[in-house]
C-alpha positions in Angstrom: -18.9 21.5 7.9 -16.5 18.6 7.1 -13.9 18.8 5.9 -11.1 16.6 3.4 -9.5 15.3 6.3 -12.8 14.6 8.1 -13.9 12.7 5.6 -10.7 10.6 5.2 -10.9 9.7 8.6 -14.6 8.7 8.3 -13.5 6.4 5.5 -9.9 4.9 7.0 -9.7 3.4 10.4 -5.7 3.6 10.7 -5.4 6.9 9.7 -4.8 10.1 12.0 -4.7 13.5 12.1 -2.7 16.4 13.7 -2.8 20.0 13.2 -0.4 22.9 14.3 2.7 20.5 14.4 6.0 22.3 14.4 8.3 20.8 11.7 12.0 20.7 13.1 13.5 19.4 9.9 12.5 18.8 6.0 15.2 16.9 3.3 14.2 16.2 0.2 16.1 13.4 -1.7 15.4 12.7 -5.7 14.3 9.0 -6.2 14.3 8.3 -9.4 11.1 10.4 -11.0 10.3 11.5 -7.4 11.4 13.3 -4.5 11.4 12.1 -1.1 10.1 14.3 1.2 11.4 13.6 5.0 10.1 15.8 8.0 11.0 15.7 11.5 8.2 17.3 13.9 9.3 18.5 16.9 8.2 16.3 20.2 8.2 13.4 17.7 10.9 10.9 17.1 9.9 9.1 14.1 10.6 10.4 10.8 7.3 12.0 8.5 8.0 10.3 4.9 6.0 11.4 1.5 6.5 11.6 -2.1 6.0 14.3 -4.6 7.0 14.8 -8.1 8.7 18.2 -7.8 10.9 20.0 -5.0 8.9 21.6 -2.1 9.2 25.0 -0.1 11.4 24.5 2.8 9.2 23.5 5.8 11.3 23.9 8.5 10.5 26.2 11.3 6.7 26.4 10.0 3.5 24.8 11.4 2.0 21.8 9.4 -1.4 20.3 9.2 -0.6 16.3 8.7 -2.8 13.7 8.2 -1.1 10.2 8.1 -0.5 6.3 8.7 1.8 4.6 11.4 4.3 2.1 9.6 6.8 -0.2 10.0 10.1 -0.1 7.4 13.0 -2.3 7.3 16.2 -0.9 6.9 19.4 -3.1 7.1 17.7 -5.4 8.9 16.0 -3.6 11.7 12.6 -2.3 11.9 12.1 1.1 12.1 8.7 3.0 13.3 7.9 5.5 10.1 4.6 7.8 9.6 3.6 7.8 5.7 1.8 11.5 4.9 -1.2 11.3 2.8 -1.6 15.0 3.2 0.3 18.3 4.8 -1.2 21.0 4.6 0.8 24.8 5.9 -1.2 25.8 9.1 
């Protein structure tokens, strides 16, 4: 049976996916219309970055289903390693 995230991987090279990941820390920032979501995941050190249009349930402490790109964001001048969600899923 496949599944969304099956299928998203069929389609995108770049993309990968990780399941049962401990989230260690979730902010949410308003940007403009949008909030930005940030999650740290435990025995990662590179921030988990996505957008939604509303607030979102607290994450932290609870196991996540991620699928999501590796990128690169400049921020005062340094480049800094990012991942950008395209979906979480609670696990």
């Amino acid at each position: 049976m496949n599944t969304d995230s099956d299928e998203l991987l069929k389609k995108h090279s770049n993309l990968i996916h990780s399941e049962d990941l401990t989230v260690e820390s979730h902010t949410q920032r308003e940007q403009g219309e949008w909030f930005l979501q940030t999650l740290m995941i435990k025995g990662y050190d590179v921030p988990f970055k996505y957008r939604r249009n509303k607030k979102f349930k607290n994450l932290t402490c609870h196991k996540v289903n991620l699928t999501y790109y590796p990128r690169e964001e400049s921020v005062a001048g340094f480049k800094i390693e990012t991942m950008q969600v395209v979906r979480i899923r609670r696990a």
